[in-house]
N, C-alpha and C positions, 0 to 999 in steps of 0.2 A: 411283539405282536404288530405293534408300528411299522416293523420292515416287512413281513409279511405281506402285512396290506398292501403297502406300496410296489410289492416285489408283481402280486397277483393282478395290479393296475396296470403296470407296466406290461405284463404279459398279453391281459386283454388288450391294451389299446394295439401291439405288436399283430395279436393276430386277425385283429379287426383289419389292419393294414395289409396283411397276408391275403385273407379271404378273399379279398375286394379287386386287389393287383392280379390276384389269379383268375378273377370273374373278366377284369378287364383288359386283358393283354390278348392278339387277338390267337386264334386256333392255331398257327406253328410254330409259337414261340412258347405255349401253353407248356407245362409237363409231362403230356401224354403225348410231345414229339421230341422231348427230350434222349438222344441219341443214349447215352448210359443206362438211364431210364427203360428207355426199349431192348437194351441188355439183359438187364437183368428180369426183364417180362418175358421175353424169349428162353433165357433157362429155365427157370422156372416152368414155364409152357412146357418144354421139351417133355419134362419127367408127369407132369402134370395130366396135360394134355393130349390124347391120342387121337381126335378127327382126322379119319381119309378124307384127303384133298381128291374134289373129283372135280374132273374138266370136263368143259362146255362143249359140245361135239357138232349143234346147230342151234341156228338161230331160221327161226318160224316165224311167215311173215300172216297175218290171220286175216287182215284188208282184203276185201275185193276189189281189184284199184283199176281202174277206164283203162282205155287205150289213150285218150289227154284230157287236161286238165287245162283249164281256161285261166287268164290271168287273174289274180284277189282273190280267188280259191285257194280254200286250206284243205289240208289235211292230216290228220292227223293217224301216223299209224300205230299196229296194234302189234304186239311182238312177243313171243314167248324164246325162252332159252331151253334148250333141250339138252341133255335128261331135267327132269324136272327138279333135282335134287344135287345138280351143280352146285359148287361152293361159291363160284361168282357169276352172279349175273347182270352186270353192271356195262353198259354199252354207251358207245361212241359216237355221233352221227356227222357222218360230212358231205359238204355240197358240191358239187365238183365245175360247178359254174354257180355263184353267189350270184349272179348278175339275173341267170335265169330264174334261183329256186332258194328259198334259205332254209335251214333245218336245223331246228333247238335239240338242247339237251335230253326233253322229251320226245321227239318223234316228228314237234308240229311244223310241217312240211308248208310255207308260204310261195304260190306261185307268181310271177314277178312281171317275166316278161317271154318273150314268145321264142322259142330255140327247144331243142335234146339237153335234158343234161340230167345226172344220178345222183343218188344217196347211198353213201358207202354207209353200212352199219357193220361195226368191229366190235367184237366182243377180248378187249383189250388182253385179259389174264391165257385165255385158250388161244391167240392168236385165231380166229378164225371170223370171216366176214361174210358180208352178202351185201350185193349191190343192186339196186333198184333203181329203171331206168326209167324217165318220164318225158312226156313230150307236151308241150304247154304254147295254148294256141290262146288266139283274142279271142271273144266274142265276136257276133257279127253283131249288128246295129238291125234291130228288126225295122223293115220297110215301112214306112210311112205315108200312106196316099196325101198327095197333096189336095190340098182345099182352096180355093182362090174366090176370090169376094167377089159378088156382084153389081159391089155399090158402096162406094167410097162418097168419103165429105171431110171437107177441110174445114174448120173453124176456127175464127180468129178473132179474141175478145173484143179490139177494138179495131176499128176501119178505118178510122179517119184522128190518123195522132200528130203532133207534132214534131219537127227534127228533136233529134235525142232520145224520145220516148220507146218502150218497149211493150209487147203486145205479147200476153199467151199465145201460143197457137196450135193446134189440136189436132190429128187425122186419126179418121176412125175407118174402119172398114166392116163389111155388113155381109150375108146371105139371108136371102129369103126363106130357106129352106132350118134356117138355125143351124147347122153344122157349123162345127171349129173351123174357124180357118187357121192354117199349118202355114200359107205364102204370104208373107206381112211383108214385103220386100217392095218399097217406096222412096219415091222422091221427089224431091221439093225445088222449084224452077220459078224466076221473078222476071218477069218483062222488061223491068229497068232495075239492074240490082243497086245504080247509083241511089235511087230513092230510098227501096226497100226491101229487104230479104230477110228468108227464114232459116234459125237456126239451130236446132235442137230444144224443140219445145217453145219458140223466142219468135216473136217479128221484130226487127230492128228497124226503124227508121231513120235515114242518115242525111236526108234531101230533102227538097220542097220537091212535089211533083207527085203524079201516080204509076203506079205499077199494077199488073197482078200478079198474083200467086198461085201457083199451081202446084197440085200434087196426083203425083199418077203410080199406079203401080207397074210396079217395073213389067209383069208377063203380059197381063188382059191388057194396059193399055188402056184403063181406066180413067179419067181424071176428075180432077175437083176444084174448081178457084174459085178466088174472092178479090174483088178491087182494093186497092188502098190508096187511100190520099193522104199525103203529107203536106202540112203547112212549115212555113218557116216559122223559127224561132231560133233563141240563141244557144250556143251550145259551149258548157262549162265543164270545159275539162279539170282531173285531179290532177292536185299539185305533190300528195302524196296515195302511193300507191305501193302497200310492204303487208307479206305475208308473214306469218307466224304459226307456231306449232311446237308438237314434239319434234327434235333431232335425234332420237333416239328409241326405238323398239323393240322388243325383245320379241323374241317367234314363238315361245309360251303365251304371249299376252292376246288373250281374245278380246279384248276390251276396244272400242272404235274411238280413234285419234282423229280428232279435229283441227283441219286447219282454216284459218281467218286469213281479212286481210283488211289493214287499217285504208280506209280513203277518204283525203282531205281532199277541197274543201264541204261539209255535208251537204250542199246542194247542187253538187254534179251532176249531169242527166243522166238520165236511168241507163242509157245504153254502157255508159263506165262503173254505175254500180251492179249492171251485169255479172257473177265473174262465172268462169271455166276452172278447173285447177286439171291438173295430165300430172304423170310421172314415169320419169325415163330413168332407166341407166347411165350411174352417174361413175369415170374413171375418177379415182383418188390420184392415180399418179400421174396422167396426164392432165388433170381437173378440168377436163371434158364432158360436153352429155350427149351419147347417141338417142338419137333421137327416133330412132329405128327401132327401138326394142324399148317394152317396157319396163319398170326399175320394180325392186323388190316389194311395190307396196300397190295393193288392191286400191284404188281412189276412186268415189263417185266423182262425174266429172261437175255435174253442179252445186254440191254440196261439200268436198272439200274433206267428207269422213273417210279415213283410211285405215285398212289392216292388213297387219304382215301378213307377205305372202311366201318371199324367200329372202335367206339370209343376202345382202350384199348392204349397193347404196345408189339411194334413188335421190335428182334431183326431183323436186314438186315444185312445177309451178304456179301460179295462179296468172290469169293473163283477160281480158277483155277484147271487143272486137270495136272495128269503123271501118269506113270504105274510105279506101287508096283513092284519088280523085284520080293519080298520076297513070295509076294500070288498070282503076275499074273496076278494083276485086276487096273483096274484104279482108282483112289483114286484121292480125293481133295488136291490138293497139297501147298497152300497157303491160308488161310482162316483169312480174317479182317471184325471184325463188329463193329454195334454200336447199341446203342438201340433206338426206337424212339416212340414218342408219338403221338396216333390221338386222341384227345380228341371235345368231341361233345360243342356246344355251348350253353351255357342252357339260358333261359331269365332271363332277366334281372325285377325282377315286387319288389314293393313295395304295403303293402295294408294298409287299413286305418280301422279305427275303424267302425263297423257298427251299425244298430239299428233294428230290425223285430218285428213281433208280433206273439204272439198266433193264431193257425190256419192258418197263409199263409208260405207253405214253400218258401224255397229262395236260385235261381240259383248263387255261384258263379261262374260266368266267366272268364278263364284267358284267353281268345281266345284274349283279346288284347294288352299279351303281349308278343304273338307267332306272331314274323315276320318272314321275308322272309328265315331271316337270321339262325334263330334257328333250331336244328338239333334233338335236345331231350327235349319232353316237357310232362310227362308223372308224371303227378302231383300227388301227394299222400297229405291223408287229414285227418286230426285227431281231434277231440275237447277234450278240457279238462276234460268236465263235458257233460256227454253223457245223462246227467238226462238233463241238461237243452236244450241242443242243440246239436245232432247227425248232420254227414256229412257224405254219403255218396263215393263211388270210382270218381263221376262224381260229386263231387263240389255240391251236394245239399245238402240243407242244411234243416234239419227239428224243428222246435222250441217244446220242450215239457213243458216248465211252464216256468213261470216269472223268471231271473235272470240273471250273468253274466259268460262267458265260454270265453275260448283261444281258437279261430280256427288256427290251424299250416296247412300251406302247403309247404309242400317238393319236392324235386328232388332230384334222387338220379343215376345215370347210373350205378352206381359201380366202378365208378372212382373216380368220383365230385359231389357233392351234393351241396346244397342251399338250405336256407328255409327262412320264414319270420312269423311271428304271427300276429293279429288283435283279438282285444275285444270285441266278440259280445253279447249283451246286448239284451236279449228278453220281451218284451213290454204284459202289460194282454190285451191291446184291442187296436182296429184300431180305429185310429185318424179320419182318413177320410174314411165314410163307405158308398159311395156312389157314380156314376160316377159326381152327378152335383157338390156335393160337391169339388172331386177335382176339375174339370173342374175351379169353383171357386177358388179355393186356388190358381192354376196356376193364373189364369189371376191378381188375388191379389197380388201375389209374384212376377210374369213379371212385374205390377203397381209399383209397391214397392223398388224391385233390380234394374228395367230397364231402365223403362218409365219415371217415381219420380224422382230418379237418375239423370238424366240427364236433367231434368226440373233445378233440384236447379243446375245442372252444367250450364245450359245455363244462368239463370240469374246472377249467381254470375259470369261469362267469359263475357256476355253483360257487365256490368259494370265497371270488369276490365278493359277492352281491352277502353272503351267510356273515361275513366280517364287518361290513362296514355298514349292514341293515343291523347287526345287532348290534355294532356300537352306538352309531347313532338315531337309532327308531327301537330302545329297549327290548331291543329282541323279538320285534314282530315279525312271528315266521313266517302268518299268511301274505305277509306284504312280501316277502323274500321270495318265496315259492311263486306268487303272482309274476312278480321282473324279470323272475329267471324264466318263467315259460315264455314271458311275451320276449323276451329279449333273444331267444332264440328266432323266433317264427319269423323277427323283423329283419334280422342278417341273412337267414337264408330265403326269403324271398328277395332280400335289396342285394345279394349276387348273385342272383339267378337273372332280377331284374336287368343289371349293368350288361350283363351276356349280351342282352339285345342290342349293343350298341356298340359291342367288339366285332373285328372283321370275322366272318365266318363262323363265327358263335351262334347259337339262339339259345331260349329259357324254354325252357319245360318245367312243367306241372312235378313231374315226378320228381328232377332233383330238387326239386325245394321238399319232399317230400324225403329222401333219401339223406338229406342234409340236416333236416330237423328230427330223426329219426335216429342218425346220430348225436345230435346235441339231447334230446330224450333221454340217448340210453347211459350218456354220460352223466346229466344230471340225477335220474335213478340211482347209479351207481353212487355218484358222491352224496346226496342224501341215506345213500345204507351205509355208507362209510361214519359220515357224519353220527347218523344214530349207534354206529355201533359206539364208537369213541362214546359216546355222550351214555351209553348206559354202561358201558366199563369205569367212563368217570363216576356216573353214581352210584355204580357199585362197591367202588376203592373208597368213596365220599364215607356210604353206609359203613361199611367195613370197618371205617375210621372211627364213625360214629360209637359201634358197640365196643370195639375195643377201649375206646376211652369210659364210655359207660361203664364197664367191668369193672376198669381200674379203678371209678370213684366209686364202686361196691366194695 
């Protein structure tokens, strides 16, 4: 009885391992693409199965669709296969310029940018297509009357400050009539700028002396001043002057990155604890910054808060202003930077070997391993042996004769790149050539991996649980009958759960219902087994009984 138990322990823990490995491996390494496997589902089918295979003869486009379509407009079209009662109606979409128009697996047609370009729709098994041509124009910018002010005013918190000092400084503009005004287009002019000048929100003072300030709009011709006098005083420049921040951002991240900047000694004059921060375009291999172009990262220029805007690498400066005595002009007078990186997030995929046949081409998808999260997913696709199997800019995939190729997909931003390879193997003929046939194979393969499965789980977990709950719990049935029900329900939802997390797999509802419906009908059965043994035992027991009875008559 000893080996027994241990035999039926051994068994369970065996097929707990089986269940699990098969939930978790992903969809073509599974045994429902097992090549033998689909052997012997295919004869069987033969004698079994007789569904007419009927082919698809047109594809029905149901859209009312413009004459163009504007750019950031979608669409999504609508499609039937004709006769209604086709055996496949599974379609293909392609774009024939990506650059103009992109088009998913289902239909939804994205317009990009401004050009002609189509959408091939193939209905792969019947060889037959339709193409839909689009033409995709910009918006126009609706007109806008311009509004221009009647009446302008400069404002300038303090009038009379001394060198170094710094002044808010304000322009507002006005109508009488209250209309918006649309032309805010102004500027800002000092009489002596060696004194004093305006600078983005800023009066600096740099002189003894007066000036005025003027601000005029650039069309009317408008203006507005204000005098300023400066007195002398002394002016304490920084001995340190160093910025700080992230070096690092990710293009996911919406979150606003601040940057500082240390300045010693803390009683400098307000004009050096002014600061500005910019960010350019910064070359890694020449460790250059053009100064021409801004760098990957959105910065307020007075506040130094920035967010990703495009993957590359931006220097940031920070930097302060004074007036040049030597040329008259206001000049950057302290300048600290750093370099920083926005880098995009690419996905993360791994791919597996696959298998296809002559005459059906075949979509890869990476649509599932672009989440939320990812910023750059602009896949590039190559095969090795273009005799055997060509791939397309869109992951399709076409077989041209029997044999074996490397599919490479790439990413590439121009930053970071990633790539991975799979072996795709092209097949001379289809396995399964007909809808009942597979329909067959399926419900063979769910028998087989699911159903069967979990039959021999349920008999060999009845017997366990009846052996070693009666040896050691004196034979409490209810407690046996309670572990074996629950101990079904928990393995076939925890392999249906695992699905979720294998490639190409998902869980459904039903097989965990199809799974424990087997384990049910095995446990049924070994409880009638059980009771029958157990009333033949007391039957031979009794039998026993009277015959000894007799004999002591």
């Amino acid at each position: 009885m000893k080996k027994l138990r241990i035999t039926l322990l051994v068994l369970y823990v065996l097929l707990i391992v089986v269940l699990i490995y098969e939930s978790a491996i992903p969809e073509s390494l599974s045994v429902k693409e097992h090549n033998f496997f689909k052997k012997i589902v295919n004869n069987i089918s033969r004698v079994f199965v007789k569904t007419k295979y009927i082919d698809a003869s047109e594809i029905v486009i149901n859209n009312d669709l413009n004459e163009y379509y504007y750019i950031n407009e979608t669409l999504t079209l609508d499609i039937n296969v004709k006769p209604d009662n086709a055996s496949y109606k599974e379609l293909s979409f392609i774009s024939t310029n990506s650059n103009i128009l992109t088009v998913d697996d289902h239909g939804l047609i994205e317009f990009l940018s401004v050009g002609n370009a189509s959408v091939i729709i193939k209905q792969i098994d019947s060889n037959i297509e339709k193409q839909i041509d689009f033409k995709v124009l910009e918006r126009t910018k609706p007109v806008i009357d311009i509004v221009e002010p009647d009446l302008i005013k400069l404002e300038i918190e303090k009038t009379t400050l001394n060198m170094g000092e710094v002044s808010l400084a304000k322009g507002s503009l006005y109508r009488s009539d209250n209309k918006e005004i649309t032309d805010k287009k102004v500027s800002f002019s000092s009489t002596n700028e060696s004194v004093a000048n305006y600078y983005n929100g800023y009066l600096f003072a740099f002189n003894e002396g007066t000036t005025t300030i003027t601000m005029t709009h650039t069309n009317t011709g408008l203006t507005s001043s204000v005098d300023i006098t400066v007195y002398p005083h002394k002016l304490i420049e920084p001995t340190t002057f160093k910025i700080s921040g992230d070096s690092l951002i990710y293009m996911n991240d919406k979150t606003v990155h601040n940057y500082s900047v240390e300045i010693k000694p803390d009683n400098v004059s307000d004009i050096f604890k002014t600061v500005f921060f910019s960010s350019f375009i910064y070359n890694t291999n020449t460790k250059t910054t053009d100064y021409s172009k801004n760098g990957g990262l959105s910065i307020k220029l007075e506040e130094g808060s920035a967010t990703a805007k495009e993957a590359g690498y931006s220097a940031v400066y920070a930097y302060n202003y004074t007036f040049n005595k030597e040329t008259n002009k206001i000049e950057w007078k302290d300048v600290t930077g750093m370099v920083v990186e926005t880098r995009n997030v690419l996905p993360n995929y791994n791919l597996i070997d696959r298998r296809i046949v002559l005459g059906n081409p075949y979509k890869l998808d990476m649509s599932s391993y672009v989440n939320s999260n990812v910023t750059y997913s602009k896949f590039e696709y190559s095969s090795s042996d273009e005799s055997i199997a060509s791939i397309d800019s869109l992951g399709n995939i076409t077989p041209h004769k029997k044999g074996k190729t490397t599919i490479t997909v790439r990413l590439d931003d121009g930053y970071h790149s990633a790539e991975t390879s799979f072996e795709l193997t092209v097949d001379s003929k289809v396995m399964e050539d007909n809808m009942g046939r597979k329909s067959f194979s399926k419900f063979v393969r769910k028998g087989l991996s699911h159903f069967m499965g979990f039959v021999v789980f349920g008999l060999v977990s009845s017997f366990m649980f009846l052996l070693f709950i009666n040896t050691n719990y004196d034979g409490n049935k209810k407690l046996n009958i309670v572990i074996t029900i629950i101990n079904g329900f928990v393995f076939a939802s925890l392999t249906e759960f695992i699905q979720i997390f294998a490639i190409d797999r998902t869980a459904q509802l039903k097989d965990i219902a199809i799974d424990y419906l087997g384990y049910m009908l095995a446990v049924v059965i070994s409880f009638i087994i059980i009771s029958i043994i157990y009333l033949v035992k007391m039957h031979k027991q009794k039998s026993k009984e009277n015959i000894e009875s007799i004999n002591k008559e």
